[in-house]
C-alpha positions as CSV (number, residue, x, y, z in Angstrom):
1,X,3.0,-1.9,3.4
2,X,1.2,-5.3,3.1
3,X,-2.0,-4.6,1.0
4,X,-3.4,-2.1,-1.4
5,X,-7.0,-1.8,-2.9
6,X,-7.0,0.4,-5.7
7,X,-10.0,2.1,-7.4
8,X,-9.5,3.8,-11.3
9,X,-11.4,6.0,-12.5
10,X,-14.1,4.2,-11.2
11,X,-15.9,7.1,-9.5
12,X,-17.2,10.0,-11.5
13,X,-15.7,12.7,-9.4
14,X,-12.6,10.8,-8.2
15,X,-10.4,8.9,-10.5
16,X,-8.5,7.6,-8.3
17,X,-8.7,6.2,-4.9
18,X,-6.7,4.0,-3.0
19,X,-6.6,2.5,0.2
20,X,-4.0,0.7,2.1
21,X,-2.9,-1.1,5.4
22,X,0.6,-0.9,6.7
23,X,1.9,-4.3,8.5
24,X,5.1,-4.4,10.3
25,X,6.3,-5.6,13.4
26,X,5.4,-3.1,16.5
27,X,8.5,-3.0,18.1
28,X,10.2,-1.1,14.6
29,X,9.9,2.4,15.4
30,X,7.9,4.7,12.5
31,X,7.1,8.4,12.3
32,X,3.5,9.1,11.6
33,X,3.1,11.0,8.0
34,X,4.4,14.4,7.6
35,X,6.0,17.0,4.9
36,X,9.5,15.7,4.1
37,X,12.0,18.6,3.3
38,X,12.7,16.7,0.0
39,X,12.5,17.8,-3.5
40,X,9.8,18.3,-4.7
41,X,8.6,17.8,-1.1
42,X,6.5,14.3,-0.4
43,X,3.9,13.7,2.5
44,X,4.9,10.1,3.7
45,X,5.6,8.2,7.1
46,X,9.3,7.3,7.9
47,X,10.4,4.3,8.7
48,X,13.2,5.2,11.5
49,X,15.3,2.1,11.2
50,X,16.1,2.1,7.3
51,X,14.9,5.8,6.7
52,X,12.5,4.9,3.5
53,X,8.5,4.8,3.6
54,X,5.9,2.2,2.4
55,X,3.3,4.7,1.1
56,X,3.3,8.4,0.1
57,X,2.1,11.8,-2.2
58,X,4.6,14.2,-3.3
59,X,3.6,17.7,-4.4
60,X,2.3,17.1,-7.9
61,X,0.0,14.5,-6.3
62,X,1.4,11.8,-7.5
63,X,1.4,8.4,-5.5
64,X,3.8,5.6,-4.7
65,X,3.3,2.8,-2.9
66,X,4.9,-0.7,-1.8
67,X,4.5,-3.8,-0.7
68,X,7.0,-7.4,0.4
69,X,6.5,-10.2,-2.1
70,X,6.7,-12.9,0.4
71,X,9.6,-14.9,-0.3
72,X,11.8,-17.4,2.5
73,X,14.5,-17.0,0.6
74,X,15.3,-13.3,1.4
75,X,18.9,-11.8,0.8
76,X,20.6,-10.2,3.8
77,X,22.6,-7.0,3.0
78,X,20.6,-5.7,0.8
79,X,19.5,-2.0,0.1
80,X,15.8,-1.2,1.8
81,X,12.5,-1.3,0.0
82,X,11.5,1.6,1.3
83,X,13.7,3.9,-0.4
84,X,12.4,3.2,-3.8
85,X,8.7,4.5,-2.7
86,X,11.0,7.8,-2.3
87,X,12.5,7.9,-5.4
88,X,9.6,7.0,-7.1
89,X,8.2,10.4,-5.7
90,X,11.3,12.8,-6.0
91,X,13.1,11.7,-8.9
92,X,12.7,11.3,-12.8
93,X,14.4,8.3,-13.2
94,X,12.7,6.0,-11.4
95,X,10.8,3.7,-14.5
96,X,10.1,0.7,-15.8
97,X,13.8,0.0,-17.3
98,X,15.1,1.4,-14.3
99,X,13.1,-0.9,-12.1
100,X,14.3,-4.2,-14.1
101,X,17.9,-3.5,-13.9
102,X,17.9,-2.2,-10.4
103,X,15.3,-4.8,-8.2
104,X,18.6,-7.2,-7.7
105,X,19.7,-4.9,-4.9
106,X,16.5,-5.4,-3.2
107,X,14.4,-8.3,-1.6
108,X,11.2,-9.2,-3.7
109,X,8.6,-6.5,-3.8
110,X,5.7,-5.0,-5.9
111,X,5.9,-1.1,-6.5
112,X,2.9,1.0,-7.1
113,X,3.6,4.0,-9.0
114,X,2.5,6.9,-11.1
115,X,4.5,7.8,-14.3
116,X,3.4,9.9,-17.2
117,X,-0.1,10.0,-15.4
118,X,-0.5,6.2,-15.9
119,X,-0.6,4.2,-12.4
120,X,2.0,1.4,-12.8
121,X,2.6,-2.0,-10.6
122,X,5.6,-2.9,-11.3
123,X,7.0,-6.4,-9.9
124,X,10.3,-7.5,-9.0
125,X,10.2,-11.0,-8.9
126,X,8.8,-11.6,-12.8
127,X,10.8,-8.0,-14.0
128,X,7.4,-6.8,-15.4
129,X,5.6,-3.8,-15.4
130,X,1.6,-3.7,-15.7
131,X,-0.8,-0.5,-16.1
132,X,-3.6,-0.6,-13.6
133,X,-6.5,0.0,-15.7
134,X,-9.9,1.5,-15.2
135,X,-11.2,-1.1,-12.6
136,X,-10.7,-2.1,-9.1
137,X,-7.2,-3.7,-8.2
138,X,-5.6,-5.3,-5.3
139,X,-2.1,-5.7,-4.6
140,X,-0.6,-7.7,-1.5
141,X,2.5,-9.6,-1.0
142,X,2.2,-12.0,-4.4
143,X,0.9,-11.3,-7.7
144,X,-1.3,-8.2,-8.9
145,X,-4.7,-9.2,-8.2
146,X,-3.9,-12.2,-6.8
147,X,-6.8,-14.4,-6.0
148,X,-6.0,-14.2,-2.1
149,X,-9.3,-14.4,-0.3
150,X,-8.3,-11.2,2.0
151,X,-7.2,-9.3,-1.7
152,X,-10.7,-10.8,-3.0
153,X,-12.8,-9.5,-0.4
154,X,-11.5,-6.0,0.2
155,X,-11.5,-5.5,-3.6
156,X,-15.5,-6.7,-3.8
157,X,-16.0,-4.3,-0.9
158,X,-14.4,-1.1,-2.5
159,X,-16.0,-1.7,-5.8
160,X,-19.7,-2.6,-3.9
161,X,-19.4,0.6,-1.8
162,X,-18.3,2.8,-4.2
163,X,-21.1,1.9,-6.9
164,X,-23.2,2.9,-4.3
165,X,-21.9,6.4,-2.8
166,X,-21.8,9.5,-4.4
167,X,-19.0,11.2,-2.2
168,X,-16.2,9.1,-0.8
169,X,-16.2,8.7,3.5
170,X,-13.2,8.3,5.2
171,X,-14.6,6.5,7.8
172,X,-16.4,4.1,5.5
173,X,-13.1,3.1,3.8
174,X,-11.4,2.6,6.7
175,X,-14.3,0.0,7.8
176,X,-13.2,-1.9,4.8
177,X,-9.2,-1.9,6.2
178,X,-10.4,-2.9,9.5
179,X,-11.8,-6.0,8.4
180,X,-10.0,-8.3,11.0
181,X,-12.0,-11.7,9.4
182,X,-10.0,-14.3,8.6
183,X,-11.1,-17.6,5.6
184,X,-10.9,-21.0,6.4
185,X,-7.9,-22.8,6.7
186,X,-9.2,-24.5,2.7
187,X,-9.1,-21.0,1.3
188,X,-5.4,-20.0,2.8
189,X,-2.9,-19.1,0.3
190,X,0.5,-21.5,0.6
191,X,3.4,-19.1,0.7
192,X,5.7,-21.3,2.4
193,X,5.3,-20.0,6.1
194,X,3.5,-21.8,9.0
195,X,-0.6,-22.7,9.1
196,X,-0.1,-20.3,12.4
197,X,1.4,-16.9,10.1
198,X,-0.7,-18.3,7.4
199,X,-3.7,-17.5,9.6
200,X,-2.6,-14.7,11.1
201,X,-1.9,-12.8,7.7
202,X,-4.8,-13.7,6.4
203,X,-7.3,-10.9,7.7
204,X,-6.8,-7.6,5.8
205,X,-6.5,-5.6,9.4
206,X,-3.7,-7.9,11.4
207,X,-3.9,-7.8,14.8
208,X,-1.1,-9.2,17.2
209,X,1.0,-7.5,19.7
210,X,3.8,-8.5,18.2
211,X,3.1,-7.9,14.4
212,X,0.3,-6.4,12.6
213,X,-1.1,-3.7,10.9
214,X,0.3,-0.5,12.3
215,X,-1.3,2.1,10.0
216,X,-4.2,2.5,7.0
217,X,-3.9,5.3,5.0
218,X,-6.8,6.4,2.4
219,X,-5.4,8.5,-0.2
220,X,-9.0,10.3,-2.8
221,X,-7.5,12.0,-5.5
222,X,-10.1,14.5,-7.5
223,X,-10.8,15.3,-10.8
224,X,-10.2,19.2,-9.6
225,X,-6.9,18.2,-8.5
226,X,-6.9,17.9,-4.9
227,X,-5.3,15.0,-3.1
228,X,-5.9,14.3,0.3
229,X,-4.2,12.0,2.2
230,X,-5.3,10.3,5.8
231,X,-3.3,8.2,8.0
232,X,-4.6,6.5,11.1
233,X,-1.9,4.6,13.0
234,X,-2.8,1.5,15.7
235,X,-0.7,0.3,18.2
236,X,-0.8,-3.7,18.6
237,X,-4.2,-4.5,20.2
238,X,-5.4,-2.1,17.3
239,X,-6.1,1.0,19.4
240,X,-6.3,4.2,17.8
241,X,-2.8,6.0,18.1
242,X,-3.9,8.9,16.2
243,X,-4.9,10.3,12.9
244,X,-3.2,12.7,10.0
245,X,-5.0,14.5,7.5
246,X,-3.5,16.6,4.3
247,X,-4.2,17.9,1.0
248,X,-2.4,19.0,-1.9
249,X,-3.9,21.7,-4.4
């Protein structure tokens, strides 16, 4: 998972509601969302190579989500990323504390994640834990709200369309996640990769044939309760490889 807008309680009716892009390289097979026979049970892709997930709900209706801090020194041998987004979802220790003393086994990454109903963002690379509060929030490959034009942009475009609707659309927030513009080469964040990847990672919808954004997920919880979960998945010119809807009670 590669970028995260976040909405709290910013919506009378919805207190929280997030939406997210998936980039990975095509070629690295995936399962689309579905009920894993966990416990308690979590609605999440798979990613088939390591076995973990980037983004999903469990049965309470809480949500985890992850993303890569971008790093060129990554360690090799090293336990996948994925399988904390997991944990995070089916078991009770997964915390803060937990989170500091274990990130060593795994390359840099930011972990979204909900414990004792507050949503947490906790970040590998500085050991710290932050509390998303009531606002709008973005979270990429660096910093929480970073001030990355694509994170800047998609987080101005949640908070101006939600101020204006009075019932979420799916369709509407996936417009925002399909924003394939990319800033001048001026505005580009210097992560230590090529002008070339610079510019290519630089939209918040990436599309290459090669790498790119393989699925957006939208996850609306309500104030009732109710979670819903949709997952579109693309294959790499962006086409449409089919779409997943649930929603936990």
């Amino acid at each position: 998972m590669c970028i995260l807008f976040i909405a709290v309680e910013a919506h009378p009716d919805y207190p929280l509601i997030i939406c997210a892009n998936r980039d990975e390289f095509h070629h690295r097979a995936a399962e689309p969302a579905y009920r894993w026979p966990t416990h308690p049970a979590i609605i999440a892709g798979q990613d088939k190579q390591a076995g973990g997930t980037w983004l999903g709900i469990n049965e309470q209706g809480q949500f985890a989500g992850i993303t890569n801090i971008r790093s060129i020194e990554l360690q090799n041998g090293v336990r996948s990323r994925g399988e904390l987004v997991v944990d995070a979802l089916t078991k009770q220790h997964v915390n803060s504390q937990w989170l500091a003393e274990h990130s060593v086994n795994y390359n840099p990454f930011n972990l979204v994640f909900e414990h004792h109903n507050q949503l947490l963002c906790f970040n590998s690379k500085t050991s710290t834990t932050t509390k998303l509060e009531p606002g709008f929030h973005a979270v990429s490959n660096g910093a929480l709200d970073d001030i990355w034009p694509k994170m800047a942009k998609g987080q101005q475009q949640l908070q101006t369309y939600i101020k204006q609707m009075q019932t979420p659309c799916i369709d509407q927030l996936l417009a925002i996640m399909r924003d394939t513009s990319q800033p001048k080469d001026q505005d580009l964040p210097q992560t230590g990769i090529s002008l070339e990847w610079e510019r290519l990672l630089s939209a918040i919808f990436i599309q290459h044939e090669e790498y790119g954004t393989r699925s957006t997920s939208i996850v609306l919880k309500h104030k009732s309760g109710n979670v819903q979960l949709t997952e579109v998945r693309y294959d790499g010119k962006a086409r449409n490889l089919g779409t997943q809807h649930f929603s936990i009670n």
